[in-house]
C-alpha positions as CSV (number, residue, x, y, z in Angstrom):
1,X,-29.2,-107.3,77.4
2,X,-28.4,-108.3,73.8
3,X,-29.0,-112.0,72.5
4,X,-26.4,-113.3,70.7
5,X,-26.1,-116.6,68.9
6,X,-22.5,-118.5,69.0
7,X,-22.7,-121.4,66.3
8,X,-20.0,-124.2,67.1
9,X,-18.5,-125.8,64.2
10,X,-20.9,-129.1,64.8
11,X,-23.9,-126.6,64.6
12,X,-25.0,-126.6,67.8
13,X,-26.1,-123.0,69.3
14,X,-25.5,-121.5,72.1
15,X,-27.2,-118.4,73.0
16,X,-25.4,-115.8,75.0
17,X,-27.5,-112.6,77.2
18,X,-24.5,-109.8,77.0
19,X,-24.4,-106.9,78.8
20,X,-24.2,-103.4,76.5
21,X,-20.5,-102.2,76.9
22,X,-18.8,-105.8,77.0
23,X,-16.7,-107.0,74.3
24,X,-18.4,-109.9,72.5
25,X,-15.3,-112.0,74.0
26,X,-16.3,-111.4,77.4
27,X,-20.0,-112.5,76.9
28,X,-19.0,-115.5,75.3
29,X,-16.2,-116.4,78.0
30,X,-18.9,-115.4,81.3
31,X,-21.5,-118.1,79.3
32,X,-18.4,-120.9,79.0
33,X,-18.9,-120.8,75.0
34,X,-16.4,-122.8,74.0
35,X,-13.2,-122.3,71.5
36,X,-12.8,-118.9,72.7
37,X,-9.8,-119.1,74.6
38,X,-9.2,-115.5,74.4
39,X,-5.9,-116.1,76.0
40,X,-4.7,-112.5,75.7
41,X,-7.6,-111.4,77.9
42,X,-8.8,-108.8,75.4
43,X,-5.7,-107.1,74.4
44,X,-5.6,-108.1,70.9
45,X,-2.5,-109.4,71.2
46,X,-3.6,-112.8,70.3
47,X,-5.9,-114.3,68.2
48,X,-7.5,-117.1,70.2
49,X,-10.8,-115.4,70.2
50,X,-11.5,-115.6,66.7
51,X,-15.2,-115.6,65.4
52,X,-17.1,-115.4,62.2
53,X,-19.1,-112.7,61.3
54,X,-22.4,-113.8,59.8
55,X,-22.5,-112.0,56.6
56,X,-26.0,-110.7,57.1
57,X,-24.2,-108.5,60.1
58,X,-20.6,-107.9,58.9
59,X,-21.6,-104.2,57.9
60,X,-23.4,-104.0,61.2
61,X,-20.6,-105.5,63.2
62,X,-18.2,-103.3,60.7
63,X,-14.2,-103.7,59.7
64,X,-11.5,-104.6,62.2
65,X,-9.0,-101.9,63.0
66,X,-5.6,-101.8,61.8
67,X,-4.1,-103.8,64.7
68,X,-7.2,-106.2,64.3
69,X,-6.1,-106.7,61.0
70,X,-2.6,-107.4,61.6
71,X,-3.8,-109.6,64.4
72,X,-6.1,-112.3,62.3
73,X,-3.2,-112.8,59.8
74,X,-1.8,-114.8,62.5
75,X,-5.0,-116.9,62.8
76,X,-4.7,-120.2,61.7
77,X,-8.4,-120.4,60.0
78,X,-9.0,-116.8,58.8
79,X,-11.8,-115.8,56.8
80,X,-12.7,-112.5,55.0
81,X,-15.4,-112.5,57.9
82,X,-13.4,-112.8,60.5
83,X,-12.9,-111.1,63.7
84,X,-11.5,-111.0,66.9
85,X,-14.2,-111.1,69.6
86,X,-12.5,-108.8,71.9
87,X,-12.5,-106.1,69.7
88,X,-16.5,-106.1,69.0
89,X,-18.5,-104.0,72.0
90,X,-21.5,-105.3,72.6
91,X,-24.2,-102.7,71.8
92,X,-28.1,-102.4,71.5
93,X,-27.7,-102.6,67.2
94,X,-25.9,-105.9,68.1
95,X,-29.6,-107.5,69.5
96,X,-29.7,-110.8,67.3
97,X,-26.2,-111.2,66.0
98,X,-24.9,-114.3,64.9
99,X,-21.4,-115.6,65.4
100,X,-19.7,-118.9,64.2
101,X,-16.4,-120.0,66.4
102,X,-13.8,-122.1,64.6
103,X,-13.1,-125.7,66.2
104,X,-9.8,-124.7,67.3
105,X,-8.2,-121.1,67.4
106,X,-4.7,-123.1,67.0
């Protein structure tokens, strides 16, 4: 299991147990975080799971793909940290990672 930490944009935490081999999406959606409506279901064909990238993990975490990419520019709040959870895979190197959500991925 990996811990990580979904900041809402109140500040209040929740911290989220994910299995290795998940995508960060489906962590946050089996622990009810909310503002990650993820309503493509992981295709990246939406971007309703947006998340920011705390900036001490971005190079950990690494870029988004070209699709990714494409993806985010249709997010309403983009960031230059942004990303779609779906597209993140939980693994062991992921252990701590902290993730903000925006207050609405519309």
């Amino acid at each position: 299991m990996v811990a990580i930490t979904f900041i809402a944009h109140d500040g209040r935490t929740r911290l989220v147990q994910a299995d290795i081999g998940l995508s960060v999406m489906k962590a946050a959606r089996n622990a009810d975080v909310p503002n990650i409506d993820a309503e493509c279901g992981g295709a990246c064909s939406c971007a309703t799971c947006q998340v920011y990238v705390d900036p001490a993990w971005l190079e950990i975490v690494g870029l988004p793909s070209a699709a990714e990419d494409a993806m985010l520019d249709q997010a309403p709040q983009r960031r230059p940290n942004s990303r779609l959870s779906c597209q993140i895979q939980v693994t062991a190197a992921l252990d701590g990672l902290t993730l903000s959500v925006p207050e609405s991925q519309y």
